[in-house]
Structures are given as C-alpha cells and as structure tokens.
N, C-alpha and C positions, 0 to 999 in steps of 0.2 A: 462374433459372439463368443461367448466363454463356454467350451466346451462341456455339456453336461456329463452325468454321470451315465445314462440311461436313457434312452428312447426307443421310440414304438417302432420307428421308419430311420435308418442309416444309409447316408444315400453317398457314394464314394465318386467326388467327381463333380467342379463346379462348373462344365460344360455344356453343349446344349442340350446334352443326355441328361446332366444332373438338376439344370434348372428345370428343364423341361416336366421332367418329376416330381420334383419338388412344388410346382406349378401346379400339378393336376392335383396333388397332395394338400393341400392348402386348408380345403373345408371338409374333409376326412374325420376331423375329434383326433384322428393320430399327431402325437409328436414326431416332430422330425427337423433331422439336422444331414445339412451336406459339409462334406467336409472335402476341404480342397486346400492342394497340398500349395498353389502356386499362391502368392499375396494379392490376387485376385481373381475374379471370376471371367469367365469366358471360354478357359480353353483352347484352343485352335482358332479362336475369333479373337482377334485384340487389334483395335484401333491405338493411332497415334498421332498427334501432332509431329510431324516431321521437321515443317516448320510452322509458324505462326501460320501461315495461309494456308497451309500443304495438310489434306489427309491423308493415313495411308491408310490402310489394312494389311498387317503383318502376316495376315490368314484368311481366312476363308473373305471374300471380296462382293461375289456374284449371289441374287438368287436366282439360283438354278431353276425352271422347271416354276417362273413365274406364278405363272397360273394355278400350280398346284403346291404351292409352297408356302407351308404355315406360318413363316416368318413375318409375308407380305399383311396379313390381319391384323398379326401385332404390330409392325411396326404403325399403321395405321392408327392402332387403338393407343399408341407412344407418341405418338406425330412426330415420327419419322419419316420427314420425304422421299417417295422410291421415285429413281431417274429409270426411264423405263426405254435410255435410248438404246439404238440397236448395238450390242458388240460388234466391233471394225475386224473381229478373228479373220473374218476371208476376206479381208483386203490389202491391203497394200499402199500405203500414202506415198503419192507422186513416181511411184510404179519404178521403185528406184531396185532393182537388183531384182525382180519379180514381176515382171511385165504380164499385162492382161490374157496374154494367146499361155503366156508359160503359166499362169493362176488357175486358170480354165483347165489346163491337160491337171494339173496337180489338184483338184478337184473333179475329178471324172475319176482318177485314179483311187484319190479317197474314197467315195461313194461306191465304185465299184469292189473295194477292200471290205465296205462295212456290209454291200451286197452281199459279198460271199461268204464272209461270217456272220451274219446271217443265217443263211441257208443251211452252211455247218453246222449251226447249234440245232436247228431241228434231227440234227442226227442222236443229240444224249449223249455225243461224247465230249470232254470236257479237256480239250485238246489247248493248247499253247496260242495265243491270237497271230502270233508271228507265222503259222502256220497258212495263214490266208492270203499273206503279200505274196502277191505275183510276181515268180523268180524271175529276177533283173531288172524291173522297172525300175527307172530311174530315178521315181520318188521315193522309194521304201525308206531312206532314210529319216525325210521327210515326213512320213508319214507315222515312222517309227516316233519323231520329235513331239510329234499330237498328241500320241500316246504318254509323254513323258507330261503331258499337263494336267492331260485329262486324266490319269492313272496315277501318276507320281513314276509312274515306270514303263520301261519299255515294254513291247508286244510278249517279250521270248518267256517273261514270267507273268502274265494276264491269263488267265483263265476264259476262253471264248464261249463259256456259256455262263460265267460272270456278269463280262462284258454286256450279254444280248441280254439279262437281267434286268440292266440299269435304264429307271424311265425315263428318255428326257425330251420334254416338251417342246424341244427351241425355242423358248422362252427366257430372257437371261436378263435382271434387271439388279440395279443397286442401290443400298442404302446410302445418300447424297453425306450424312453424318458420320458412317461408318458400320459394319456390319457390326465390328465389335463391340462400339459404341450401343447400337439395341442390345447386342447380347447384356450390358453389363444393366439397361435400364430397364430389362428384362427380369432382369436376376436381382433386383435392387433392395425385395421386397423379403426375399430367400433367409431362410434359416443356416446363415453358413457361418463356417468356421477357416479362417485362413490360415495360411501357412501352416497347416495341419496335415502333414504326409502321412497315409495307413499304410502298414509295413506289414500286415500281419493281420488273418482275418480265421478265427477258429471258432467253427460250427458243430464242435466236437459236442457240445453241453444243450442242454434246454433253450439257452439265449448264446444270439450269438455273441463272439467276443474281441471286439476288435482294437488293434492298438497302434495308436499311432506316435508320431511326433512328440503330442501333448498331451501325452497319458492315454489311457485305456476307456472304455465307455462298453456298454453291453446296449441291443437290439433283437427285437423279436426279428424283424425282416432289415434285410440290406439289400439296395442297388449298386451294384457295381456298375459304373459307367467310363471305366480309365483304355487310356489305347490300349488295341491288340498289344503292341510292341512290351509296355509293361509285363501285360498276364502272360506273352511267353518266355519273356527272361524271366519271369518270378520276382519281376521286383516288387509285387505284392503276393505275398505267399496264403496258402488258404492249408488250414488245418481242419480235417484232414484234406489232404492232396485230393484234387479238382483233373486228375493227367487228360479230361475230355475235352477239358474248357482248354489248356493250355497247346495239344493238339492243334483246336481248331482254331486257337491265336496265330499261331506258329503258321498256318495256312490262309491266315489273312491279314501278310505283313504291312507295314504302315510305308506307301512310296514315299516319296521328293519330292514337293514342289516349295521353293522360295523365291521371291523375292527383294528387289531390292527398287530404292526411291531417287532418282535425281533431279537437284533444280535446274531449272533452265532459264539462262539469260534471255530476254529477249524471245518470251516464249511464240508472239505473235507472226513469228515467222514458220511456226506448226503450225496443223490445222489441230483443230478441238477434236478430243477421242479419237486420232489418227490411229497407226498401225503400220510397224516395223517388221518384217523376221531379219533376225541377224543373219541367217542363211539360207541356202535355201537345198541345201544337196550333201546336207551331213544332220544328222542326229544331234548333237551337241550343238547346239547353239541358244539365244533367248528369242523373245519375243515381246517386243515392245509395245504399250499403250502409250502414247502420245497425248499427251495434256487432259486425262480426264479427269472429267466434269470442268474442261474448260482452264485446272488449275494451270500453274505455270511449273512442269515438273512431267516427266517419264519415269512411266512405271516399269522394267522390268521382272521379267518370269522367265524360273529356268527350273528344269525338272530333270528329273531319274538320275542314272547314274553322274551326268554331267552335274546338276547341281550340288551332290555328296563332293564332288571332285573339289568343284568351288568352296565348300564349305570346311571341308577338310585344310583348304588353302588357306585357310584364315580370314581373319576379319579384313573387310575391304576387297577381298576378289571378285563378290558377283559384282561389286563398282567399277570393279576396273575392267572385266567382262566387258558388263553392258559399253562402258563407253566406249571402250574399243570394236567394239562392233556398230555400235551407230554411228560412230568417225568414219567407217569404214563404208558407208553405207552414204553418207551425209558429206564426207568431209571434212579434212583433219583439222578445221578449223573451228570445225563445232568442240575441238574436247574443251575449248576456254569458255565457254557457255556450258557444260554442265559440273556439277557439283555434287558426291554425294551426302546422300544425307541419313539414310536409313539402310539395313536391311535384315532378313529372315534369317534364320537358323534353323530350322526346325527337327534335323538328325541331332543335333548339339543340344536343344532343351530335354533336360533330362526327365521333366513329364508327359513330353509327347513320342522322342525317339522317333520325329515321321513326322507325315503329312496326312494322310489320308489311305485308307486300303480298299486293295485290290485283294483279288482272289489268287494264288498261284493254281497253275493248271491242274485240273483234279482234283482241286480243292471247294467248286463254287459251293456244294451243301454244306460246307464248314457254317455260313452264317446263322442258320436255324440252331446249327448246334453250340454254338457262343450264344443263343440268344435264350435258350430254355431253361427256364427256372430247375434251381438246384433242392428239393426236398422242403417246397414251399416256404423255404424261407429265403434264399439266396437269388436274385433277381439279379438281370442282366440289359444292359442298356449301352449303346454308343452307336455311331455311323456304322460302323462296322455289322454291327447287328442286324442293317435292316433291310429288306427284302428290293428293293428296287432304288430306294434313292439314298445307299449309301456312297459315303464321301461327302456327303453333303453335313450343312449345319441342319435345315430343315431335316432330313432325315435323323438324324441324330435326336432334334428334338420331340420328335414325332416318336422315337422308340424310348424316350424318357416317359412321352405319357402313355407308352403302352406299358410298359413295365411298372409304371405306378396302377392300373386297371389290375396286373394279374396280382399287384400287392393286397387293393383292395378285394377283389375274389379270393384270394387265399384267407384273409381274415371275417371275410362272410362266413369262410364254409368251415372256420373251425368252433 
C-alpha cells in the first residue's frame, strides 16, 4: 500500500507481532498501517519452494506447544493442514553412530540436567544454565548442542530462570504447506507497506513522528514489534532516547539457529521423518530430519556459536557441513545422492540479526521491561516480549494482540 501521511495505529514490523496487531486492530474505527522493512511479510517465518516438490521453512518450522498455540485455530480457520506426527528429536534412524543403550544414558543425563535446573530456579537466582551440567559427564557437550536448538545458544549465556519460564507442552506439530506460508495468508488481509524500513522514531511532540525509507508519516500510537538485536544496535533510533528499552534488548540477544535443505536421490532408501545427529560427543555438530513429510530431501539444523561459524563461512557451508556428516554417518557414497538446495542466514539478514532470544544470565526480568508501554503512546510487541512462550511464532503473535488491547485501553481512557 502507499504509504499515508497520518494514522491513528503505526505498527513497526510485518511479523507475527506486527500481523498479529494489526489483526486484533482490524474493527477498532482506528486507522492503521504496518510498515515492514523486508518486501514481504512474515519475519522470521518464510516458506519456500526449494524445489518444485520440496518445502522448506527457512524459519520458524514447528508449532511448539500444540495445544496451546494460536497458530493451530488459524491455520485451521485458513485450511491449513497441521501434520500432527511425532518429532523423531530422541531417536536415532538405524542406530547408526548412537545406539539405544548410549540414547538411553544421554537422556537420563538430559532430564537429570533439566531436573536440577529446575530445582535451581526455585532458589531466585538467575545464574548461567551451564552451571547445572554435571562436572564431566560425558554428554555435556551434547547436551550443550540442544541448547544451541532450542536457545540459539549455548548453556554458558542462558539465563536458568529464563529457561524454567519457558511453557512447553511436548506437543510439536507442523504446518504441511509451510509455517510461513500461514504467516503470509495470515497477513494477507493487513494494511502494510513494503519495503519501508523506519530509521527513526520521535515521540518528542503531540504525535508521534516516524521516518522511514519512504518518507515520513505521523501516529497517535506505535507498535514497535522489530528484534531485540535491531533496538540494541539502534538500528532504529527513538527520540528522545528509550536507554531502558535498549538495556533490556541488549539482555535479550537474538541466538543462531539455521538451516539448510538437501535433495536426495533415491529418497526410499530413508525412512519418512527419520533422525540423524551428526555427532554425538561434541557441541558443534547438526542434526538431521530425514524426509519430512515423507518429501525426498534432508533437512538440516545447526545452532549457536557453530552455526555463526558456518555462516560467516560463506554461502554453501552449512551444505557442505551437513553432507559431510551424513556421509559420515551413512557412507561416503551417499555424498552423490545429496544435493544442495537451500539454506538460512539469519546472523546475515540485516532485519533479524538472529534467530530467536534467550535471556543472558541476570537478565530473565529484562522481558516485562521490553514489553511495557512507553507514556501511552509507544507500544511494544515481539517473541521476545513475552512471558512464557517466547522464541516462538505463536508467542510473538499472541504479544502482537496484547499490545493491540493496551493500544485500545489507552484510547478509551483518553
């Protein structure tokens, strides 16, 4: 849309923060525009054809937390198919390099780690999670490596009362068309403006004043829904200076997680939705999904410091990665049966800067303070914001419609 001059509702961010606002804003009487800096909507959600048969998701993949995740209604109300089969994460296909007696002890060890932080956080202190691995077991590397999925980053910067925050249901299902695929039919409906990056946001005057890309516009209320990692470099600046919000950005940095896609020849010699680890006794390594939904393709996943490593390497390394470790795993004669095709960036796009956030230790109340409106006009919204299911898309969009609520109460009560 053509960027107006003026509106009631400014909403910074076509994500599942910004649509999700934009959403509940809808039969308000307020005008409103989101403005989003990428040539499409999504955010951290973007599907792709990989290849003609091949889906991926370059981002966000799973709904987390099934049962309690807002996604799963709309896609529903979109008729979007969710595949509601189980994640293969605690297995092992054909018990190649990871045999069932060694799966079992590296699970006992897990559980007994999330045991004891656990227990930890009922103490109030907000101590480091690496602090809970049991000095010298065998798996911490291991175990460190889960953390690089589920985190983006390793234990030694996770905040363990962060961590015991976060809800999750063991419930973990996917959209068969593409997570990002909903997000965009999702957002389809949305007052946005593309390719419209806000550089600059001054709340000094009556109205706010915000300027982007494509000229300038003024707003009674703004949501800000952009990653932590932007608001603590200031790649969106706020006049006057905001040093509370950027703090508590700063303490809830965006980890690593990307991916990458490869075809496979001859995929029938996989089972469907299998399950690789590249390693199994070191931190750095992936972890492979095996033909799902049946496609003919391997998905890998690599996180924290290891996948910055690979990405910094250039284009083409997390491909070369993963296949060197499933040949490794499979057999050197598997590398002529795979092919890459796709893969993530997500330290290198320069509107996410990340993946998803984590608390650093000492930091878990940072998120209430990113999340509290600014002198009833400046609103706040993203994963990062929200109290139990951030990192997630659902979270994120669930703190889009709460941010649109305190929009609407702030305009009641004036």
């Amino acid at each position: 849309m053509t960027l107006p001059s003026e509106v009631d509702v400014a909403i910074i961010g076509a994500g599942a923060a910004g649509l999700g606002a934009a959403r509940a804003l809808e039969n308000s009487g307020l005008s409103v525009v989101v403005l989003e800096a990428r040539r499409r909507v999504g955010g951290r959600a973007h599907t792709i054809m990989a290849a003609p048969d091949i889906t991926f998701d370059l981002g966000c993949g799973w709904l987390h937390s099934g049962d309690k995740n807002s996604f799963v209604q709309i896609a529903g109300q979109l008729d979007f198919e969710i595949d509601k089969t189980r994640p293969p994460w605690r297995e092992q296909s054909f018990d190649i390099g990871f045999p069932p007696r060694e799966r079992a002890d590296f699970i006992e060890a897990l559980d007994a780690f999330y045991d004891r932080a656990e227990e930890a956080a009922k103490s109030g202190r907000d101590n480091a999670a690496s602090e809970y691995l049991e000095p010298g077991n065998r798996w911490n590397p291991m175990i460190d490596a889960i953390s690089t999925y589920v985190n983006g980053s390793e234990l030694d910067r996770v905040s363990i009362l962060d961590m015991e925050a976060y809800e999750d249901t063991e419930i973990n299902w996917r959209v068969r068309r593409g997570y990002g695929a909903l997000m965009e039919a999702y957002g389809a409906l949305c007052p946005v403006a593309l390719d419209c990056e806000v550089k600059r946001i001054d709340h000094s005057g009556k109205r706010v004043r915000i300027e982007t890309s494509q000229g300038r516009l003024s707003a009674d209320k703004v949501i800000v829904t952009i990653p932590t990692n932007l608001i603590a470099s200031e790649a969106l600046r706020f006049h006057p200076e905001l040093p509370a919000k950027i703090d508590a950005a700063r303490g809830l940095p965006l980890g690593l997680a990307d991916k990458v896609m490869l075809a496979l020849d001859g995929p029938e010699a996989l089972p469907k939705d299998g399950n690789l680890r590249g390693a199994t006794m070191r931190t750095a390594m992936g972890g492979y999904h095996l033909r799902p939904f049946g496609q003919g393709c391997i998905e890998g996943f690599f996180g924290g410091r290891f996948a910055r490593e690979l990405e910094d390497a250039g284009d083409g390394a997390l491909a070369a990665q993963g296949i060197d470790e499933i040949a490794a795993l499979l057999g050197n004669d598997f590398r002529r049966k795979l092919k890459p095709l796709s893969e993530s960036r997500w330290a290198h796009d320069p509107f996410a800067q990340g993946s998803y956030s984590h608390a650093l230790p000492g930091h878990a109340g940072k998120r209430a303070v990113l999340a509290a409106p600014v002198d009833g006009r400046l609103f706040f919204a993203g994963e990062a914001t929200s109290p139990n299911f951030f990192s997630t898309a659902h979270g994120a969009r669930d703190s889009g419609e709460r941010a649109a609520r305190e929009v609407l109460a702030s305009v009641a009560g004036e």
